[in-house]
PyMOL commands that place a pseudoatom at each C-alpha (Angstrom):
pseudoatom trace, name=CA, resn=UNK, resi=1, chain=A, elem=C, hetatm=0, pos=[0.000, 0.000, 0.000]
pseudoatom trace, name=CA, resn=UNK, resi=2, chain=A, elem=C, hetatm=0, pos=[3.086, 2.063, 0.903]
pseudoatom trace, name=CA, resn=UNK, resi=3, chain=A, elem=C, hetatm=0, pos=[4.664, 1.601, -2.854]
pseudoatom trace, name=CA, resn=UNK, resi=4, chain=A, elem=C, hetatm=0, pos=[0.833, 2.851, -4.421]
pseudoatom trace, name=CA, resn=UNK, resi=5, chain=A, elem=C, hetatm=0, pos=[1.000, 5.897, -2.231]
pseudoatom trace, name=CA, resn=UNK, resi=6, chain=A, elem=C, hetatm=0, pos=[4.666, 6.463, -3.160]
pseudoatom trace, name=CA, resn=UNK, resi=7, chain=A, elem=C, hetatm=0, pos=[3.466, 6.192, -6.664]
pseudoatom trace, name=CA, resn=UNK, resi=8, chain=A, elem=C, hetatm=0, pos=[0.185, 8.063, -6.786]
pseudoatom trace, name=CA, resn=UNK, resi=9, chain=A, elem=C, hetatm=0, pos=[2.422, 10.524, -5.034]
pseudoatom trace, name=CA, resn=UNK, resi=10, chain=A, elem=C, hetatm=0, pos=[5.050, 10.581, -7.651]
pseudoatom trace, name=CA, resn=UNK, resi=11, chain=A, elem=C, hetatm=0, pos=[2.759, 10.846, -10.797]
pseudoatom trace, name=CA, resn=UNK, resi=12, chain=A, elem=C, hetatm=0, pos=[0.974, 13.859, -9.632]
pseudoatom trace, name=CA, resn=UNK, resi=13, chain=A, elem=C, hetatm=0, pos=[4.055, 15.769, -8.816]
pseudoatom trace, name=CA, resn=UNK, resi=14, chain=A, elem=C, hetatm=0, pos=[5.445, 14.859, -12.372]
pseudoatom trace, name=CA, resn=UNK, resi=15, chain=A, elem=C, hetatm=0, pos=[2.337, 15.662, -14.051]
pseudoatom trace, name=CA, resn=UNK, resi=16, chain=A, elem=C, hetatm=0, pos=[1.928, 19.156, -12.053]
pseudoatom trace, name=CA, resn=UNK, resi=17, chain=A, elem=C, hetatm=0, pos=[5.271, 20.195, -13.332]
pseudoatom trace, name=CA, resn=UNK, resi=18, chain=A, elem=C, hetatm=0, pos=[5.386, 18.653, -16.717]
pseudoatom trace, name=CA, resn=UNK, resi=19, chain=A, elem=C, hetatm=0, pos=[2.680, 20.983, -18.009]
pseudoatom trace, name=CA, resn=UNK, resi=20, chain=A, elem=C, hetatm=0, pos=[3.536, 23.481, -20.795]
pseudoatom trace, name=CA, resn=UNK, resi=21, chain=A, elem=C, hetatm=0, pos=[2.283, 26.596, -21.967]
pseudoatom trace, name=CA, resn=UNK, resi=22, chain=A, elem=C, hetatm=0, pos=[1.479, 27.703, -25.369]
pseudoatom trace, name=CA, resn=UNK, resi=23, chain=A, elem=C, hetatm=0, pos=[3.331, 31.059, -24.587]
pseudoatom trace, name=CA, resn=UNK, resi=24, chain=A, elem=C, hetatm=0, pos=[6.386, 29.157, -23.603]
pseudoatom trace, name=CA, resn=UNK, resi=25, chain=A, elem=C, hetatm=0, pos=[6.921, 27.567, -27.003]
pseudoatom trace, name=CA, resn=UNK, resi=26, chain=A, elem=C, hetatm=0, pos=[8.044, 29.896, -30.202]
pseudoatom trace, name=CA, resn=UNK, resi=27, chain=A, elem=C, hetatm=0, pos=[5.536, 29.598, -32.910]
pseudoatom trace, name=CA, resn=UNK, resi=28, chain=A, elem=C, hetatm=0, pos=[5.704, 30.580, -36.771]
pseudoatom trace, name=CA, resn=UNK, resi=29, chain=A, elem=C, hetatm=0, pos=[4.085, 34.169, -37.089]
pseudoatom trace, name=CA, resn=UNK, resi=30, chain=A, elem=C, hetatm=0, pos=[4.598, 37.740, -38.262]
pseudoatom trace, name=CA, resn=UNK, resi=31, chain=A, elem=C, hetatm=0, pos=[4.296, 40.804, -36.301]
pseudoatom trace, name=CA, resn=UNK, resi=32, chain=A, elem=C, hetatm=0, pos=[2.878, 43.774, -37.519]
pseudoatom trace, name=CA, resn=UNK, resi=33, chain=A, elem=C, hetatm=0, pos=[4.497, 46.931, -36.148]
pseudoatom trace, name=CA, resn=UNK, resi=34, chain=A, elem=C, hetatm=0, pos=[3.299, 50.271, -35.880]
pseudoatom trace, name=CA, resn=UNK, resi=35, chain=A, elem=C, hetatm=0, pos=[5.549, 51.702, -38.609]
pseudoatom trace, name=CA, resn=UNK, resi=36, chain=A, elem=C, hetatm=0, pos=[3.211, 49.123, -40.433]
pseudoatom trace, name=CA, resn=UNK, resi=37, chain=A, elem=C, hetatm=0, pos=[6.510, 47.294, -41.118]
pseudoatom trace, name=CA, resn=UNK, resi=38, chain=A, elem=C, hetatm=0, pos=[5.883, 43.181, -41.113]
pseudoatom trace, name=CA, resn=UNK, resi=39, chain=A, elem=C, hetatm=0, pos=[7.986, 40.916, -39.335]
pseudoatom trace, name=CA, resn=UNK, resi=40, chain=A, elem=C, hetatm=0, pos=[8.275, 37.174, -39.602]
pseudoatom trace, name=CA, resn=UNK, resi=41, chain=A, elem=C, hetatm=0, pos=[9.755, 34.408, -37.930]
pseudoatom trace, name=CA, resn=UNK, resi=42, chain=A, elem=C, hetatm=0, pos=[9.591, 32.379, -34.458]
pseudoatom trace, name=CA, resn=UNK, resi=43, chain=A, elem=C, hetatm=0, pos=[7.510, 34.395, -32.328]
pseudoatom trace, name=CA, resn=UNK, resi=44, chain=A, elem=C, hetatm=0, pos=[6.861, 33.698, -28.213]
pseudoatom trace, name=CA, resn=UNK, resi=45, chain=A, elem=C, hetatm=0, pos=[4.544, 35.902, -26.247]
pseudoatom trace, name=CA, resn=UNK, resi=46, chain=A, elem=C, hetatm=0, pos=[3.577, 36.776, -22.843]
pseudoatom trace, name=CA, resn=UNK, resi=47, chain=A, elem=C, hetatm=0, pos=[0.088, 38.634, -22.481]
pseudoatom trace, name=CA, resn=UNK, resi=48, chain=A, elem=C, hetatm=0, pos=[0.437, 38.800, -18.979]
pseudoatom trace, name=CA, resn=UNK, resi=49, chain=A, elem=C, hetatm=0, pos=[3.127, 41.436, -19.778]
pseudoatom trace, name=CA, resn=UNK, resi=50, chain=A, elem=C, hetatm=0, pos=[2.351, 42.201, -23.252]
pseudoatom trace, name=CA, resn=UNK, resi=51, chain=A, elem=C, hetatm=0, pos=[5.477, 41.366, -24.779]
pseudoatom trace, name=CA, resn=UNK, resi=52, chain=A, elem=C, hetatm=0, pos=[6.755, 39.703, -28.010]
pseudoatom trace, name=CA, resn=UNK, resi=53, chain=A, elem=C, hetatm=0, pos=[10.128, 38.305, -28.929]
pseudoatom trace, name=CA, resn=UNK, resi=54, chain=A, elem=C, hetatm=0, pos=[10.611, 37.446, -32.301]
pseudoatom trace, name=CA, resn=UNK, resi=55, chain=A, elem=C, hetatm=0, pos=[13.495, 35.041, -33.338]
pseudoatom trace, name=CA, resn=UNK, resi=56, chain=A, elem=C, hetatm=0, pos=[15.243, 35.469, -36.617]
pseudoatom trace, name=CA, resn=UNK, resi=57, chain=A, elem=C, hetatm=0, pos=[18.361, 33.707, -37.713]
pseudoatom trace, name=CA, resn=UNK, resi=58, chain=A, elem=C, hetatm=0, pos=[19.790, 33.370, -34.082]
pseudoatom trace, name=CA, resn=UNK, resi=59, chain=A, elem=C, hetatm=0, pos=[18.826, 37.145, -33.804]
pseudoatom trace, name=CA, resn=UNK, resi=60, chain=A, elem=C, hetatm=0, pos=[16.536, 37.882, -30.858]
pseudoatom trace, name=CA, resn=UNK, resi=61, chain=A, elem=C, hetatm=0, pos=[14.169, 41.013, -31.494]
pseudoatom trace, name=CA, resn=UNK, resi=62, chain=A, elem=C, hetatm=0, pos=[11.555, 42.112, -28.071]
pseudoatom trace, name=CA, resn=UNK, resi=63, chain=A, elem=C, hetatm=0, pos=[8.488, 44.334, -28.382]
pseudoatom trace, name=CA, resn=UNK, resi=64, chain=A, elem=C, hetatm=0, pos=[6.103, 45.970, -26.111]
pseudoatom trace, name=CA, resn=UNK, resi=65, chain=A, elem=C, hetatm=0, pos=[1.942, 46.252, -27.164]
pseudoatom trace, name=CA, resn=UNK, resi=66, chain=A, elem=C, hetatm=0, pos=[2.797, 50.235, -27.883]
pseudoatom trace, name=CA, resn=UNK, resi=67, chain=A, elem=C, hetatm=0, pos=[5.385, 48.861, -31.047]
pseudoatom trace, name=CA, resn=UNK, resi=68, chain=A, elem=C, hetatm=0, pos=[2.853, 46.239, -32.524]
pseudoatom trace, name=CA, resn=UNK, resi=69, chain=A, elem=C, hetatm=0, pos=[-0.163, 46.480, -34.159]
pseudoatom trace, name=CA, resn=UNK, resi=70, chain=A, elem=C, hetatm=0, pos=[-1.151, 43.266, -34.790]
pseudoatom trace, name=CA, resn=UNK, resi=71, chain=A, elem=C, hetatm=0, pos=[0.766, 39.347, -34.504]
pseudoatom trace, name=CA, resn=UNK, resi=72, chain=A, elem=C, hetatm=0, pos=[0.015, 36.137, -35.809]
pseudoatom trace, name=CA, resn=UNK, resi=73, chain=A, elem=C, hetatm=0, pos=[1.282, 32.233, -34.466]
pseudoatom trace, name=CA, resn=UNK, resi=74, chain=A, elem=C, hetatm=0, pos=[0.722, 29.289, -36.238]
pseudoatom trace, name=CA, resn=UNK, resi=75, chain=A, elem=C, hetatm=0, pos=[-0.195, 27.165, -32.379]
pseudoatom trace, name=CA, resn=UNK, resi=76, chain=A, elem=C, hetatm=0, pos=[1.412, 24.035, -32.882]
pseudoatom trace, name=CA, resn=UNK, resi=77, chain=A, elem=C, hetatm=0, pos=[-0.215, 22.751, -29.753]
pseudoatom trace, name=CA, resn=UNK, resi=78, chain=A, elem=C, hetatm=0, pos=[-3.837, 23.965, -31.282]
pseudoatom trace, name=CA, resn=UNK, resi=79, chain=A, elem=C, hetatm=0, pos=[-3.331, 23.253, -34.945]
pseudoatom trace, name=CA, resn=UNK, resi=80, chain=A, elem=C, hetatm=0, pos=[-4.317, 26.833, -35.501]
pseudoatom trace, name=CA, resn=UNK, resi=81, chain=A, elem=C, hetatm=0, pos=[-3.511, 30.204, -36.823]
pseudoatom trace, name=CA, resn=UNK, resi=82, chain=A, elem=C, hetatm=0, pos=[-4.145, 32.533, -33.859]
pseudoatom trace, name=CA, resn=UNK, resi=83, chain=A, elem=C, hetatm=0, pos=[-4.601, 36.241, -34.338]
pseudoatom trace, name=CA, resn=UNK, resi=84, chain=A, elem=C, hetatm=0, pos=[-3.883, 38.993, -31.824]
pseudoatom trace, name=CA, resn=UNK, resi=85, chain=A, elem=C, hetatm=0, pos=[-4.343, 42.773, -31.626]
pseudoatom trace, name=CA, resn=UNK, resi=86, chain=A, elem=C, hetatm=0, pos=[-2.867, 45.505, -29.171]
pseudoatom trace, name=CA, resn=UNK, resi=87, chain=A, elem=C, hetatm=0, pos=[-6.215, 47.349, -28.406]
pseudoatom trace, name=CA, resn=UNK, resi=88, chain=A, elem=C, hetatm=0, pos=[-6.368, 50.509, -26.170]
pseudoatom trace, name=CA, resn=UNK, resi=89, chain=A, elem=C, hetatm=0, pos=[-7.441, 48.830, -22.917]
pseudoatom trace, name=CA, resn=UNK, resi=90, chain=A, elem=C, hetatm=0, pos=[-7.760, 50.399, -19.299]
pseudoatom trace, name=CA, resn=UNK, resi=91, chain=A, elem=C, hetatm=0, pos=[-8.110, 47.588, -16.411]
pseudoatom trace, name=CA, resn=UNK, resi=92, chain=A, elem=C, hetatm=0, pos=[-8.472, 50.091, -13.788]
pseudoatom trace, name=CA, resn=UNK, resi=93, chain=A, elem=C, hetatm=0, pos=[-10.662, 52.640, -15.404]
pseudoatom trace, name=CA, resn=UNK, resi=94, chain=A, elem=C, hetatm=0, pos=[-7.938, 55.177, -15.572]
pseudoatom trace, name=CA, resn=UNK, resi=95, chain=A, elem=C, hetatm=0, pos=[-6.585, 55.610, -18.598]
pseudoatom trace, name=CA, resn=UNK, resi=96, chain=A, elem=C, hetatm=0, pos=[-5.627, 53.432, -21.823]
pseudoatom trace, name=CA, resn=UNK, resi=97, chain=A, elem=C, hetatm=0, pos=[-2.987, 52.099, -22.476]
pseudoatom trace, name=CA, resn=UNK, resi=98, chain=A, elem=C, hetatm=0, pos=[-1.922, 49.275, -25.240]
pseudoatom trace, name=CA, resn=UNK, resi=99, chain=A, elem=C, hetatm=0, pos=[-2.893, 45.663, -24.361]
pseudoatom trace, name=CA, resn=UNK, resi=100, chain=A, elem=C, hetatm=0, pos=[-2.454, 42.503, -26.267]
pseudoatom trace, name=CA, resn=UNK, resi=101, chain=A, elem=C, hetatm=0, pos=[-5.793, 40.141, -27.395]
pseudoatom trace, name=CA, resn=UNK, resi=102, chain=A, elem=C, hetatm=0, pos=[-6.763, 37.598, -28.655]
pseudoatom trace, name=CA, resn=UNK, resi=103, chain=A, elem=C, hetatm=0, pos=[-9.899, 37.646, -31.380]
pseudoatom trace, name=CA, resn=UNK, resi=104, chain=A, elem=C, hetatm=0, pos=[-11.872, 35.229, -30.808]
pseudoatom trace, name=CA, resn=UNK, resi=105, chain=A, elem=C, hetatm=0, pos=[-14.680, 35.863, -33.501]
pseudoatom trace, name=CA, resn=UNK, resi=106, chain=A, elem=C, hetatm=0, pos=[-15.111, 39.009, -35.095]
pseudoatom trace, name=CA, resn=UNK, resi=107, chain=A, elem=C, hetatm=0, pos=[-18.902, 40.294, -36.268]
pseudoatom trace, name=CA, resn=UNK, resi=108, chain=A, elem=C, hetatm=0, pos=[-21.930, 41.126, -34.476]
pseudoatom trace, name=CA, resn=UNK, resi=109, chain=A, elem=C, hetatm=0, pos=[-20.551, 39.770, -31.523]
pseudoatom trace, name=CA, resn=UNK, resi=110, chain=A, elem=C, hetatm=0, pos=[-16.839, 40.345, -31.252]
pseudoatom trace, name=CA, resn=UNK, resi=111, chain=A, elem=C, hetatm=0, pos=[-14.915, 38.489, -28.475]
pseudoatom trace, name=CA, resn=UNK, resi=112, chain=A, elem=C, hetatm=0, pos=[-11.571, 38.899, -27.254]
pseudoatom trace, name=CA, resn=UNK, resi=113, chain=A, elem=C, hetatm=0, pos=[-9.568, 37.370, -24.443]
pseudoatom trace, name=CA, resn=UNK, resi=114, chain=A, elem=C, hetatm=0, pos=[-6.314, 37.418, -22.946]
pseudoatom trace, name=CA, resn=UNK, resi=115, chain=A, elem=C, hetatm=0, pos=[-4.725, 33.960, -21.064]
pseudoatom trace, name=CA, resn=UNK, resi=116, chain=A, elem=C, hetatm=0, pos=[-3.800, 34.421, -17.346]
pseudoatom trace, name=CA, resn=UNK, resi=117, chain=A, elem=C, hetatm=0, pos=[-2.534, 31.710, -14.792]
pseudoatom trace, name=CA, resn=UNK, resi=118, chain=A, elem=C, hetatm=0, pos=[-4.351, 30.806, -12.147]
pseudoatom trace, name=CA, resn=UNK, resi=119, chain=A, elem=C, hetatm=0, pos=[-3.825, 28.036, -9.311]
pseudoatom trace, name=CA, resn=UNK, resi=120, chain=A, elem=C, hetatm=0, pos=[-6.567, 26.238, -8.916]
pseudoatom trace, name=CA, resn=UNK, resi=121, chain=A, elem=C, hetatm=0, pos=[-8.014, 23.095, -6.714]
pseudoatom trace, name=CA, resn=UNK, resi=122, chain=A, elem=C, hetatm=0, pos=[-8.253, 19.736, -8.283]
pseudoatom trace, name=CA, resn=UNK, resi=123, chain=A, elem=C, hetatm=0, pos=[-9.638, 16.468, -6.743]
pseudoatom trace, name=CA, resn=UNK, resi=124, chain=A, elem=C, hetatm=0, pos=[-7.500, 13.447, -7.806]
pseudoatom trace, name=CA, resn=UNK, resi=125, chain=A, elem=C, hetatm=0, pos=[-10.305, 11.069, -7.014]
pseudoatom trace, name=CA, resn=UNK, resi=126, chain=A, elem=C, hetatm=0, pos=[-7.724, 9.139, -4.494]
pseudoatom trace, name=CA, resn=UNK, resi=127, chain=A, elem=C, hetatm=0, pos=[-8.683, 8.697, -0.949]
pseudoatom trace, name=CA, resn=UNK, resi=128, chain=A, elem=C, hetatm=0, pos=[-5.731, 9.532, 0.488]
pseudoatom trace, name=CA, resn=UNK, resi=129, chain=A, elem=C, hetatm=0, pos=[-4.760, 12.447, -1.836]
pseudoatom trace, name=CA, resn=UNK, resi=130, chain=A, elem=C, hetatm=0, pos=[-8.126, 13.949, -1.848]
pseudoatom trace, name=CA, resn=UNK, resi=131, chain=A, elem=C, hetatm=0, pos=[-7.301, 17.442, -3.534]
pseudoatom trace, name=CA, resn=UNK, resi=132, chain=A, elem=C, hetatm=0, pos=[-3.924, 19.070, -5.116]
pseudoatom trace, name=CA, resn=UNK, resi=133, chain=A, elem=C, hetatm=0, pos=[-3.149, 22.690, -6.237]
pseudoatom trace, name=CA, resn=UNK, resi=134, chain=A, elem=C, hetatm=0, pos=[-1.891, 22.910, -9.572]
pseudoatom trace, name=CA, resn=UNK, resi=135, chain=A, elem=C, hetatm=0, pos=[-1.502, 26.055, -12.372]
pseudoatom trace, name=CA, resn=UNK, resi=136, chain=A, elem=C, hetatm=0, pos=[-4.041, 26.229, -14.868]
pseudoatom trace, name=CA, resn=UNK, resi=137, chain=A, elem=C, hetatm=0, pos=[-4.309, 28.425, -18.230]
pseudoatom trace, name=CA, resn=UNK, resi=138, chain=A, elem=C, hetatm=0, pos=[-7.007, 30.527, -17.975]
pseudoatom trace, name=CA, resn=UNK, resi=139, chain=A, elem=C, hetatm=0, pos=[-9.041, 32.679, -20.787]
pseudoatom trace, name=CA, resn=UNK, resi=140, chain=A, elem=C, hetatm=0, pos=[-10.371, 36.114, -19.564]
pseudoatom trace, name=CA, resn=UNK, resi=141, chain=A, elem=C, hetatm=0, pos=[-12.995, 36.905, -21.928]
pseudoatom trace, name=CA, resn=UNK, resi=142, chain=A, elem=C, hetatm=0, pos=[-14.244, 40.679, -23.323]
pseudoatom trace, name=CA, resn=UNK, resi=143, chain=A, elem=C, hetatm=0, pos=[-16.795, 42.224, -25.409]
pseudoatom trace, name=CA, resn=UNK, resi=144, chain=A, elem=C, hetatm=0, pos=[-15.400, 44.548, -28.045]
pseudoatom trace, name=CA, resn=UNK, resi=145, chain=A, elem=C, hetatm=0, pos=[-18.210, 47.064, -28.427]
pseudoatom trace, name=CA, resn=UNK, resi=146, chain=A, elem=C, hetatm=0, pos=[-19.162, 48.918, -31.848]
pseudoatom trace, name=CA, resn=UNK, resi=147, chain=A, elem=C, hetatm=0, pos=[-17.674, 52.596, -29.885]
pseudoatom trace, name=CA, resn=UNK, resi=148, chain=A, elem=C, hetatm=0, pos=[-14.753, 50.946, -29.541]
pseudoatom trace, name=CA, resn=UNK, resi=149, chain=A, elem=C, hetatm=0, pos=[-15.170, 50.135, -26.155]
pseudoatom trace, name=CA, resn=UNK, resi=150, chain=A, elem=C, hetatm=0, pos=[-13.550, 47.019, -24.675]
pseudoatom trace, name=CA, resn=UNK, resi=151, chain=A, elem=C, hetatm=0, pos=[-15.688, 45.268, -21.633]
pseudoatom trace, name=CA, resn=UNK, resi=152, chain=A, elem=C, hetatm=0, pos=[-15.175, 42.225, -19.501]
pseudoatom trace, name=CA, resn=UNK, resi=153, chain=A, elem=C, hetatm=0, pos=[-17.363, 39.006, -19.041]
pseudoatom trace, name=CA, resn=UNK, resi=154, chain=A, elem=C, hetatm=0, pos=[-16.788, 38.515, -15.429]
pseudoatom trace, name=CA, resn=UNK, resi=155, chain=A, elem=C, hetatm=0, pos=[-15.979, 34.017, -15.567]
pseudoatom trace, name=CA, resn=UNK, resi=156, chain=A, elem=C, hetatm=0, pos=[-19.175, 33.854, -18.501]
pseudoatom trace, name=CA, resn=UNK, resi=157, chain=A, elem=C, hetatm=0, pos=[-21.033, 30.374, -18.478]
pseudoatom trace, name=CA, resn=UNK, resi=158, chain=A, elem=C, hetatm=0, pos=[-22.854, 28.778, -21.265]
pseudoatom trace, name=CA, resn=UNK, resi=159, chain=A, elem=C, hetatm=0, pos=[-26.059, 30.818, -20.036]
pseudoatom trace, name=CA, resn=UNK, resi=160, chain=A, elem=C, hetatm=0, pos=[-24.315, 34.387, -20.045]
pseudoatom trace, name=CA, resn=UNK, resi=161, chain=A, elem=C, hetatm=0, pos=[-22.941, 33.526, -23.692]
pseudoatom trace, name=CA, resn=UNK, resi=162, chain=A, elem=C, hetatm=0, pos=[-26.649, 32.678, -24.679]
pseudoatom trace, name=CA, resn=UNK, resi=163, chain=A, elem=C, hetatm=0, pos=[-27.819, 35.844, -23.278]
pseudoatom trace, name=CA, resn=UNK, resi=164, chain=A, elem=C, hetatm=0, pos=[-25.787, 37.701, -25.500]
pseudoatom trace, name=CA, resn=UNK, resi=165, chain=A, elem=C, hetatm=0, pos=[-27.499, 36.118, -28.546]
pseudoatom trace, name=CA, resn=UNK, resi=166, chain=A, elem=C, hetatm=0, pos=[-30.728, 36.751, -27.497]
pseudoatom trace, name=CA, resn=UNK, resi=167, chain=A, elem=C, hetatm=0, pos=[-33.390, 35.657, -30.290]
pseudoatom trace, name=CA, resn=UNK, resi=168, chain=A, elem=C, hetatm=0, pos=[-31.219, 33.368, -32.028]
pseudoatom trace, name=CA, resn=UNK, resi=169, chain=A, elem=C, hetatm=0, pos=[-30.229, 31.364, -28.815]
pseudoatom trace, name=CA, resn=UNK, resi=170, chain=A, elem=C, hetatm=0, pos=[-32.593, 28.323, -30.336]
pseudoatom trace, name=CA, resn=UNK, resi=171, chain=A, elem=C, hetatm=0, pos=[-30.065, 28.381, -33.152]
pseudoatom trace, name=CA, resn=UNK, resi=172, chain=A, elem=C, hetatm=0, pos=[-26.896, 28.545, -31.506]
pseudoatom trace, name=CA, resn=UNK, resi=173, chain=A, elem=C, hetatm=0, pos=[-28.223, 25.942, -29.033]
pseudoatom trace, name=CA, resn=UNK, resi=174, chain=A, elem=C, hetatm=0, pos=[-29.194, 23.200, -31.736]
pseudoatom trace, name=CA, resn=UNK, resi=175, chain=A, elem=C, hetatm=0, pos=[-26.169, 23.910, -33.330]
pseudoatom trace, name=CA, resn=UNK, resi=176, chain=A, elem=C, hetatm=0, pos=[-23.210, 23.450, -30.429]
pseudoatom trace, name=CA, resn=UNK, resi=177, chain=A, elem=C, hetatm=0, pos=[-25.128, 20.485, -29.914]
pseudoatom trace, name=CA, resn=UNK, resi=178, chain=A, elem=C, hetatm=0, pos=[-25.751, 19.290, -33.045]
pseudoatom trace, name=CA, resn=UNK, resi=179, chain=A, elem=C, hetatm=0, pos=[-21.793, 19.350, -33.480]
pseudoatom trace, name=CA, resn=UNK, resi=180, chain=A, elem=C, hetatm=0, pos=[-21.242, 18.719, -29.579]
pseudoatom trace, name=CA, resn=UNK, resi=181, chain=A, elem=C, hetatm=0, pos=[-19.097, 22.227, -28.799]
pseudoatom trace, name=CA, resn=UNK, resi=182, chain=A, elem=C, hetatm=0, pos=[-18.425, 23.441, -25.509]
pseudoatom trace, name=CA, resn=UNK, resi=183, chain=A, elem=C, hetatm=0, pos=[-19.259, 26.582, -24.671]
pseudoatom trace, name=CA, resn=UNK, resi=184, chain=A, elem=C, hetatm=0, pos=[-16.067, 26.584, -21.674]
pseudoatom trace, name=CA, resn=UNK, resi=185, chain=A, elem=C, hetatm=0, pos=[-13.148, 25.637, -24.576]
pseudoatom trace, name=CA, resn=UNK, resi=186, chain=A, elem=C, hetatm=0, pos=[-12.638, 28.462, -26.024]
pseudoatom trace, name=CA, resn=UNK, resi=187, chain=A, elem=C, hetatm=0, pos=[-11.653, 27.143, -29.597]
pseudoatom trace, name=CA, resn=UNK, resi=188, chain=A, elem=C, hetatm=0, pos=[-15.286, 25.289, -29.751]
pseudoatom trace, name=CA, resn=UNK, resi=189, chain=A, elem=C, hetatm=0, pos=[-16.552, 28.862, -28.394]
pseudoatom trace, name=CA, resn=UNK, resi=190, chain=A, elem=C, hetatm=0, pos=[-14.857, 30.649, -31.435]
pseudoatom trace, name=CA, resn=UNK, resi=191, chain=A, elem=C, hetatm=0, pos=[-17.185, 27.912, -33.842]
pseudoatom trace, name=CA, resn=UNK, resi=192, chain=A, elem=C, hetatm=0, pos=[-20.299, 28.574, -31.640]
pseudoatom trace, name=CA, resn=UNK, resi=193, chain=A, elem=C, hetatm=0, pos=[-20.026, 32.496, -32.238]
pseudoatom trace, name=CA, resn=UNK, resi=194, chain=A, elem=C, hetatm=0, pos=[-19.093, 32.620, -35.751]
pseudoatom trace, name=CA, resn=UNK, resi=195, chain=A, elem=C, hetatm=0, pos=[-22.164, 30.715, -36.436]
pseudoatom trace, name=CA, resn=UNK, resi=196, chain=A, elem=C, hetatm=0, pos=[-23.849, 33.012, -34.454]
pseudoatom trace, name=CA, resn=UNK, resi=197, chain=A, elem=C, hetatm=0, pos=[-22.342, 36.299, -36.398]
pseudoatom trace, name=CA, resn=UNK, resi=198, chain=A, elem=C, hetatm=0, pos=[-23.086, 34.085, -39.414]
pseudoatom trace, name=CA, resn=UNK, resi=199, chain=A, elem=C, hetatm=0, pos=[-27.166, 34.156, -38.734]
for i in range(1, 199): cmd.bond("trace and resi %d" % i, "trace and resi %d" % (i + 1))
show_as sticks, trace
zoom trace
């Protein structure tokens, strides 16, 4: 029983720590800077600080949000293209200042987010474990409004996404479940509102 413990113990610890990131892998992309200039090669970024680095022939290149317009990655992890734009954003309500995001969908309803890491609580389903602490990617989700405006969805649900579709919700419904999407992953999200921008 010892040894199982020892084991449970070990596999847990290993898994904890032998998560990755996508922003700690370099991805194929282009940046887009201010100067409208267009740079490509590997590209690695951190939202949490809105940074770039962009790697080019052993050359090492970093950017802020207030250089870049707009950057693309080719997520290996995803099998995706994912597009990002440094929007005038104020978390505080004080005054704007250039943040990265991601576009979700793009259309009546435009959605943005921006990844964060959280720890969070997980039961292992073990008796003698019970729960573990581990760090988990999280998507903050926004509304980009027609003024320009960029809004938070405080932790939206399936429900709160439905509300924002208000008489087509019958639609959007029969669809994500006609092609069984989740409203909580946020690539099966993106599908879900560009059908609904698509109505």
């Amino acid at each position: 029983m010892k040894q199982l413990s020892t084991l449970v113990f070990v596999y847990f610890s290993v898994a904890a720590h032998a998560q990755q990131f996508p922003f700690e892998f370099w991805h194929e992309g282009k940046i887009v800077l201010e100067t409208s200039d267009t740079l490509r090669g590997l590209v690695k970024y951190d939202l949490q600080n809105d940074m770039l680095q962009l790697k080019v022939r052993n050359q090492l290149e970093s950017y802020t949000a207030r250089k870049v317009l707009f950057f693309e990655i080719f997520d290996q992890s995803a099998k995706r293209y994912r597009q990002f734009f440094s929007l005038p954003y104020s978390e505080n309500n004080t005054y704007n200042t250039p943040t990265f995001f991601e576009l979700v969908a793009e259309g009546k309803l435009t959605v943005l987010t921006r990844e964060r890491l959280e720890y969070r609580t997980v039961t292992t389903g073990f008796y003698y474990y019970g729960n573990y602490t581990r760090l988990v990617l999280v998507n903050i989700y926004f509304l980009l409004k027609p003024n320009g405006k960029i809004e938070q969805l405080n932790n939206p649900r399936r429900r709160d996404w439905l509300e924002l579709m208000k008489n087509k919700e019958d639609d959007v419904v029969t669809f994500a479940k006609e092609n069984r999407l989740d409203f909580d992953d946020k690539f099966e999200l993106t599908r879900i509102i560009e059908y609904f921008n698509s109505l």
